[in-house]
FIMI-390941 format. One record per residue (C-alpha): residue in one letter; x, z, y. Coordinates in steps of 0.25 Angstrom, whole numbers, plus 5000, padded with zeros to 4 digits. Example, Ala and Ser with C-alpha at 12.3 -4.5 7.8 and 13.67 -1.06 7.14 Angstrom:
a504950314982 s505550294996 
***
This chain:
x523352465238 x524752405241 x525352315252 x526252235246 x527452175255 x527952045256 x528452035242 x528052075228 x529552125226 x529052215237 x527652265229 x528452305216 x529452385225 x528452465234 x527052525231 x525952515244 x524552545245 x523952395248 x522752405258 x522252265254 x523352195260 x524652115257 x525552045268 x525851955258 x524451875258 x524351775270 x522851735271 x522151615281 x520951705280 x520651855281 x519651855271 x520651785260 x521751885263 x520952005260 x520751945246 x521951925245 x522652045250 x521552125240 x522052035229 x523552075231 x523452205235 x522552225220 x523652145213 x524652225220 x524052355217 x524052315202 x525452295203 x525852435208 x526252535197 x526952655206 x525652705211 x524652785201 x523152765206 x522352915203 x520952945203 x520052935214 x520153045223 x519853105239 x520853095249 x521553205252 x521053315260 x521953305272 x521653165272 x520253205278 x520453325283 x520753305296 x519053255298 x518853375293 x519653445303 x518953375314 x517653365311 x517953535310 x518553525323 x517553435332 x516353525328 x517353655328 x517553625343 x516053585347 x515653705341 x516853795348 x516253705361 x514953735362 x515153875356 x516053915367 x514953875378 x513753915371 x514454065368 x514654065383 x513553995388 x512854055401 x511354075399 x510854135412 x510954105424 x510654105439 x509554025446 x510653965454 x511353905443 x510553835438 x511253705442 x512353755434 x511653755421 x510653655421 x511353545412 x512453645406 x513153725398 x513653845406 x514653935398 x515554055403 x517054015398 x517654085409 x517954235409 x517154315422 x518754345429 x518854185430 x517954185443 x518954245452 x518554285466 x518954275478 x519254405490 x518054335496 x516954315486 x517254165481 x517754145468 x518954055462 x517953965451 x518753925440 x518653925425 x519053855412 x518053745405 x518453805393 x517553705384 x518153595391 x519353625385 x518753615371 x518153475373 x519453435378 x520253485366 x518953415358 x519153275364 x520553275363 x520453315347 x519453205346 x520253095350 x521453145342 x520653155330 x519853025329 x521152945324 x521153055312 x519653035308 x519952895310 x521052905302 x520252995290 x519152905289 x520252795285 x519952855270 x518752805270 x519052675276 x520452655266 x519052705253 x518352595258 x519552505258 x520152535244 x518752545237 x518352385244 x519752345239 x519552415224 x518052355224 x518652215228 x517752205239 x518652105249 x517752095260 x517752235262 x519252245264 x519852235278 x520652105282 x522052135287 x521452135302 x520452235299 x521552305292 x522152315305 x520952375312 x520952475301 x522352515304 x522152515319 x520852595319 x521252695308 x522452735314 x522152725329 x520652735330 x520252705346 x519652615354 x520752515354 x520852505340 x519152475340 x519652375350 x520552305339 x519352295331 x518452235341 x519452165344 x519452105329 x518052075330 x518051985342 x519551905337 x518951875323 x518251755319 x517551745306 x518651845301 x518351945289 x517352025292 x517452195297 x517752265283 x516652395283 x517952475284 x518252425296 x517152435303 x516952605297 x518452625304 x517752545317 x516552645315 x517452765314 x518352725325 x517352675334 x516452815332 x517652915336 x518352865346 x516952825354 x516652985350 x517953025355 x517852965368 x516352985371 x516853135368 x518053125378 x517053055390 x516153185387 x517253275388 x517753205401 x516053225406 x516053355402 x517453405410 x516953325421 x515553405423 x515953535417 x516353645427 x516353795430 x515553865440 x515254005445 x514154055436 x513354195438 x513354245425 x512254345420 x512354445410 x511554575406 x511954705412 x512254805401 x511254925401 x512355025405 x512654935417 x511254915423 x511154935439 x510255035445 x509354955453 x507855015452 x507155165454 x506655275447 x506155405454 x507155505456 x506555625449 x507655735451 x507055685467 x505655645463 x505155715450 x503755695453 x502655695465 x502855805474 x501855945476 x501155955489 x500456065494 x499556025504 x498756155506 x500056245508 x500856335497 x499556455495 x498456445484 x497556345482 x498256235488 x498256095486 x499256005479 x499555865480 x500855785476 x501555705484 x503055615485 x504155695478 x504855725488 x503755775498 x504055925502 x502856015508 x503356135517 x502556255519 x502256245532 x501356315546 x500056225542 x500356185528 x501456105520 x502356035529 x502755895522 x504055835522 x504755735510 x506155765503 x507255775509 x508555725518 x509155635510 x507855565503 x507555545518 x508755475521 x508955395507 x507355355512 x507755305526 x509055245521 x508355165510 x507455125520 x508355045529 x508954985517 x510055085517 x509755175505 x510655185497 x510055185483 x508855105484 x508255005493 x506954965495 x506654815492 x505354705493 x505054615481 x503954545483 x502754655489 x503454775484 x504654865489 x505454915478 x506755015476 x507854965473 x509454985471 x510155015484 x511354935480 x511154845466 x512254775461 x512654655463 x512754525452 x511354575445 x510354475440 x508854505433 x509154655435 x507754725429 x507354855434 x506354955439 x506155025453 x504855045461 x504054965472 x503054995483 x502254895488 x501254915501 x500254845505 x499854855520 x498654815526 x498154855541 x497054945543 x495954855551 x494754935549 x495055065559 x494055085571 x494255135585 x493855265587 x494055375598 x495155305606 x495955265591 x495655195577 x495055275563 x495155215552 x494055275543 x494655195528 x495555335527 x495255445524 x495355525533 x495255405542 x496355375551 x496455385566 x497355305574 x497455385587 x498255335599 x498955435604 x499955355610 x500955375602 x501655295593 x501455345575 x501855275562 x501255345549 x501255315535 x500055395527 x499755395513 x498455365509 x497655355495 x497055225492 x495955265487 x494855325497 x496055285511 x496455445509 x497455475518 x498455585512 x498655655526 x499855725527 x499255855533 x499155815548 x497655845548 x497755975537 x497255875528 x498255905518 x497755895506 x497755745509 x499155735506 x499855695493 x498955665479 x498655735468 x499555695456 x499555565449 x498655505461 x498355375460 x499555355473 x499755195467 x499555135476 x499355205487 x499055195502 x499955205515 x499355205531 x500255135540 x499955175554 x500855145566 x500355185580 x501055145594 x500855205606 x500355145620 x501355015620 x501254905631 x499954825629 x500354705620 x501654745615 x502054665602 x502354755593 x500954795589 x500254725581 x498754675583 x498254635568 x497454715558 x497754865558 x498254865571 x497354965581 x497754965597 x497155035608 x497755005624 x497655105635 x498155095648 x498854965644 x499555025632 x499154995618 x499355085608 x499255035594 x499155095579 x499255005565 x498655035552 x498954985539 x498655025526 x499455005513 x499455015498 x500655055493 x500855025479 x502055085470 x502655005458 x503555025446 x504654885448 x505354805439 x506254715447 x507454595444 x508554625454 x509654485454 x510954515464 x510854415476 x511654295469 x511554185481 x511354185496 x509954155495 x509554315488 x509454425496 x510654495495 x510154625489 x509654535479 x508354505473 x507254595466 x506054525458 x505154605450 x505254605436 x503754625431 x502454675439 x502554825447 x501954905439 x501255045447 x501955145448 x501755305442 x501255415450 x502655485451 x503155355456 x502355315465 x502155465471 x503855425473 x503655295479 x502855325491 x503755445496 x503655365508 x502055395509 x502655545513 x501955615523 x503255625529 x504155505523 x503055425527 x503555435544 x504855375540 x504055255532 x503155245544 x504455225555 x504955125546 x503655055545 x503655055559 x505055005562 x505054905551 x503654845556 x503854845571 x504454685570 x503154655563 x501954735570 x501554605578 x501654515565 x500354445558 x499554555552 x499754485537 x501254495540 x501254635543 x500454675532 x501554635523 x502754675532 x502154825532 x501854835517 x503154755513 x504054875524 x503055015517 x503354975504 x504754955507 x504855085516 x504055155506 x505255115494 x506255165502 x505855285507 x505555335493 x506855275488 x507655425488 x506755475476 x507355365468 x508355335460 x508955225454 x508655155441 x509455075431 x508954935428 x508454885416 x509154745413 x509954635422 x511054545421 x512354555429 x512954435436 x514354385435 x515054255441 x515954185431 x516454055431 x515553945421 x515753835413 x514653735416 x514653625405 x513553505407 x512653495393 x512953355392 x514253315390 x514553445383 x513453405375 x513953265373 x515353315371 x514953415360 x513853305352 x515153195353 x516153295347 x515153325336 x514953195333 x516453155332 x516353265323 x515353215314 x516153095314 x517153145310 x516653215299 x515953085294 x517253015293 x518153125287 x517153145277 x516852995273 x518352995272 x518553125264 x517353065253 x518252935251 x519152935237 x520052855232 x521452845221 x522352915221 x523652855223 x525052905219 x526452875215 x527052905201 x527853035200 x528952965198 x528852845208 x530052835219 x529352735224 x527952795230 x527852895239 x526853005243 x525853085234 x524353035229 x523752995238 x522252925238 x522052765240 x521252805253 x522352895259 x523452785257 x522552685265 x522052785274 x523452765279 x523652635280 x522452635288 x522852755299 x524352735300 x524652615304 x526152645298 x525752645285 x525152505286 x526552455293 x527152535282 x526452465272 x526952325276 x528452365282 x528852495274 x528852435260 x530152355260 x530952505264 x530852505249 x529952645246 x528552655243 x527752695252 x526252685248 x525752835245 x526552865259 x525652965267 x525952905280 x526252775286 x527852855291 x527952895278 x527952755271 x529252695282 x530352765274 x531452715282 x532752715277 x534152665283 x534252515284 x532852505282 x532052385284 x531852355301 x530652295305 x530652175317 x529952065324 x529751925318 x529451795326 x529351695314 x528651605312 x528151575298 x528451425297 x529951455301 x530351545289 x529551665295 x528651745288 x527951765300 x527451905308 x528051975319 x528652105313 x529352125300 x530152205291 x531752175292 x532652205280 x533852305282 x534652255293 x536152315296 x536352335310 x537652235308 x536652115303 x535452125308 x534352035302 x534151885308 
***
């Protein structure tokens, strides 16, 4: 197709490409001037001999490769986007952040060194939304890239427009208005240019109606640019509510690099129970087995008793005061376990296995008076509570069954003392006695519940108490977590991991070194230091308070003939600086960049199916220009350079062909004293041939034209 310019001296000169226009037909109606413009622009083409028509063909691949590019692109960067966050996503975290990832995606872009701290423990929070950065770069290539899909699917529209014409279908071919449009939008597809058409819908009165062409170009037009600025309204809602924060961050500690935190028995101190001679070192004596690190000296009358050595004492009395300095005795729940001195600290979840006592105390009500004292008759032998006037504290072993007390040889009982081995010692019983001597009557610091036995004299009371417990000894698995808020306990926490399960013979013969017949006087003067505050507290009260104190003393004391014991499993915690982005708008954004792919892809590839002639100029034409090129190409032009339709009604009296021209510059081809251009204000009637701007011939600069 060919525009022809004012003159048919001009057609036999140039060759154009008409797109089913010719400004030589002047028309009253829109409708008659299509017919007519189709009927020149077929003669005119009949009358063109420089331009051979080839077979039907494809466009060329760089025509529509740019859709593929971008539909590559949009997806390429969707999938780098929410590749980057899932690859760092965080999965676990801390109860007390639970704010943080309720609603979001939290992903660790930041290397660890960008949280930098302060001389006094506060830290510098900053950190680069590295995925921001990407939907940035993503709506800004969107918006540069909607005029050249705009501008691709311009072959399919120029297919539609050349097949109607071939067809002789009329009414399918745009009037010189809806041409216009066509121009406008292809070329500059925005709002302002879908304004034009509306515009056009709202000025028109009973006008030609919306070619199927037109209102595809609408379609596209209308469909990116609402898709590229829904996508840049997301972006701005996802830089507004995206932020970084301090983060916890939990990872597993390799095996190598596991914490000592639990207990195992110390066997180059503790290889097994100990052997006591309870009849002396001659024949036909007696054994028994006691703790491990009970000694029995060869003494006057007998075996003289004593338990390890200096420095076990000491660790003992140090772990006791909370001093020691590789275990500590702690409470979880009713039990007393052993426990690392000094953990580390940024732990979480760390599994591992250490030892427990737990006691159960209850007060000996059942003792009558009896020759100015108390015997209670459930032990064997039965115990006397004599007021001598002076003040005792004793712990004694005893066994469970049958209330036998294990004596420690006062009354040249001693095969009393220690059991035979593998003895059923779990659990196993504990006497708590604590006598005082003649004390102002009424003074507050002895008890008057259960188990509580007094006797006044001369207006002095003297007073003894009684309780028995049932110490039990357990294998423990426990979660230790590092205190991570002002609200733990600054040691940190300990939970149990599964159900205490009893522990062995060995162990437990360990475990209640405390039950000594001489460790046990430094159990009894802690007992009765730390249970002095609470002698006048409700008897329910002071039940609990003793059992939770022996089972913690009991721990402690035994602690030397332990040593520590790796975990099994934990996670270490580590501040770093997070990237929180909220799931919808990310969501939203990456849904919208699809979809403007998918788009995108529909249109390239309605435009990459279209084919059409081939069009070229004769080898040995000076008249044409350009290589072959396809019907739809040439018209793909006029539709997305506006140049190229100026071109087409200005550029053809410089003289030179210019319809196979591959862009609208290229078909100007300006030469020296070239043809001007300028405003008209003629009017018709006067001579004029009317319109505002016009092509001048070559004017000199001496005469210029009137």
């Amino acid at each position: 197709m060919s525009s022809a310019g004012g003159s048919q001296g001009r057609q036999s000169t140039h060759d154009y490409l008409a797109i089913s226009h010719n400004t030589d037909v002047v028309a009253d109606d829109e409708h008659d001037a299509v017919t007519r413009t189709t009927t020149a622009s077929k003669q005119y083409l009949s009358s063109q001999r420089g331009i051979l028509h080839g077979a039907y063909r494809r466009p060329s691949l760089t025509t529509w490769l740019p859709a593929v590019g971008i539909t590559l692109g949009t997806f390429g960067i969707v999938a780098i986007l929410l590749g980057w966050l899932l690859t760092r996503r965080v999965h676990d975290h801390l109860p007390n952040e639970n704010s943080q990832f309720r609603g979001a995606l939290v992903a660790l872009e930041n290397p660890s060194s960008s949280l930098d701290k302060n001389a006094d423990g506060t830290v510098n929070l900053s950190g680069t939304l590295w995925a921001l950065t990407v939907t940035t770069i993503a709506t800004r290539l969107v918006g540069f890239t909607a005029p050249i899909i705009i501008g691709v699917f311009a072959l399919r529209i120029a297919a539609v427009w050349i097949r109607a014409q071939e067809d002789g279908r009329v009414d399918a071919l745009p009037t010189s208005t809806q041409y216009g449009l066509l121009v406008i939008m292809c070329s500059f597809p925005s709002i302002a240019s879908l304004s034009y058409f509306g515009k056009y819908l709202g000025t028109k009165r009973g006008g030609a109606r919306v070619v199927p062409m037109l209102s595809l170009v609408v379609a596209a037009v209308f469909t990116t640019i609402v898709l590229s600025n829904l996508l840049c309204i997301v972006d701005i809602w996802l830089h507004s509510t995206s932020r970084v924060f301090i983060h916890t961050e939990i990872s597993d500690i390799a095996p190598s690099s596991l914490p000592a935190l639990g207990a195992q028995i110390d066997l180059s101190i503790c290889p097994g129970p100990a052997l006591v001679d309870t009849k002396g070192l001659g024949a036909n004596h007696n054994t028994n087995y006691t703790n491990c690190a009970h000694i029995g000296i060869p003494g006057v009358h007998g075996v003289d008793q004593t338990w390890g050595n200096a420095t076990l004492w000491s660790a003992g009395q140090e772990t006791v005061s909370e001093q020691g300095p590789a275990f500590r005795s702690v409470i979880v729940d009713k039990y007393a376990v052993m426990v690392s001195a000094d953990p580390p600290s940024s732990l979480a979840n760390v599994t591992f296995e250490t030892f427990g006592i737990s006691a159960e105390c209850l007060p000996v009500a059942d003792c009558t008076s009896s020759g100015g004292g108390y015997v209670c008759p459930k032990f064997q032998p039965p115990v006397w509570l004599n007021f001598t006037g002076e003040s005792s504290f004793s712990v004694q072993p005893f066994n469970l069954s049958g209330n036998i007390i294990a004596n420690d040889g006062e009354n040249h009982v001693e095969s009393w003392y220690g059991y035979p081995m593998n003895a059923a010692l779990n659990p196993y019983g504990a006497l708590v006695s604590f006598g005082f001597g003649p004390t102002a009557a009424g003074d507050t610091y002895i008890g008057s519940g259960p188990g509580w036995y007094t006797r006044s004299e001369d207006g002095f009371d003297s007073a003894y108490y009684l309780s028995a417990c049932t110490v039990t000894a357990y294998n423990m698995t426990l979660l230790y977590s590092s205190s991570r808020s002002e609200n733990d306990p600054p040691e940190g926490t300990y939970t149990l991991a599964s159900d205490p399960e009893l522990s062995n013979f060995n162990t437990t013969s360990a475990l209640f070194a405390a039950l000594d017949v001489t460790l046990s006087l430094s159990l009894a003067e802690y007992l009765q230091t730390a249970l002095a505050p609470a002698f006048v507290a409700p008897s329910d009260a002071f039940n609990i308070y003793i059992s939770e104190k022996m089972s913690y003393a009991m721990v402690a004391l035994a602690s030397p003939l332990f040593e520590a014991r790796y975990a099994l499993a934990g996670k270490t915690l580590a501040q770093v600086v997070a990237s929180r982005y909220p799931l919808v708008p990310l969501g939203m954004y990456a849904a919208l960049l699809c979809a403007y792919g998918v788009v995108v892809l529909v249109l390239g590839a309605s435009a990459a199916l279209v084919s059409s002639r081939a069009v070229a100029a004769p080898p040995n034409s000076a008249t044409c220009q350009g290589t072959a090129r396809t019907q739809a190409e040439l018209v793909q032009l006029r539709l997305t350079e506006p140049l190229a339709a100026i071109a087409e009604q200005l550029a053809g009296a410089e003289g030179k062909g210019v319809a196979l021209d591959a862009s609208g510059v290229d078909m100007f081809r300006e030469q020296e004293g070239g043809g001007r251009v300028a405003f008209h204000f003629d009017e018709p009637g006067a001579g004029g041939r009317g319109g505002l701007i016009r092509r001048l011939q070559t004017v000199s600069a001496e005469e210029p034209e009137k």
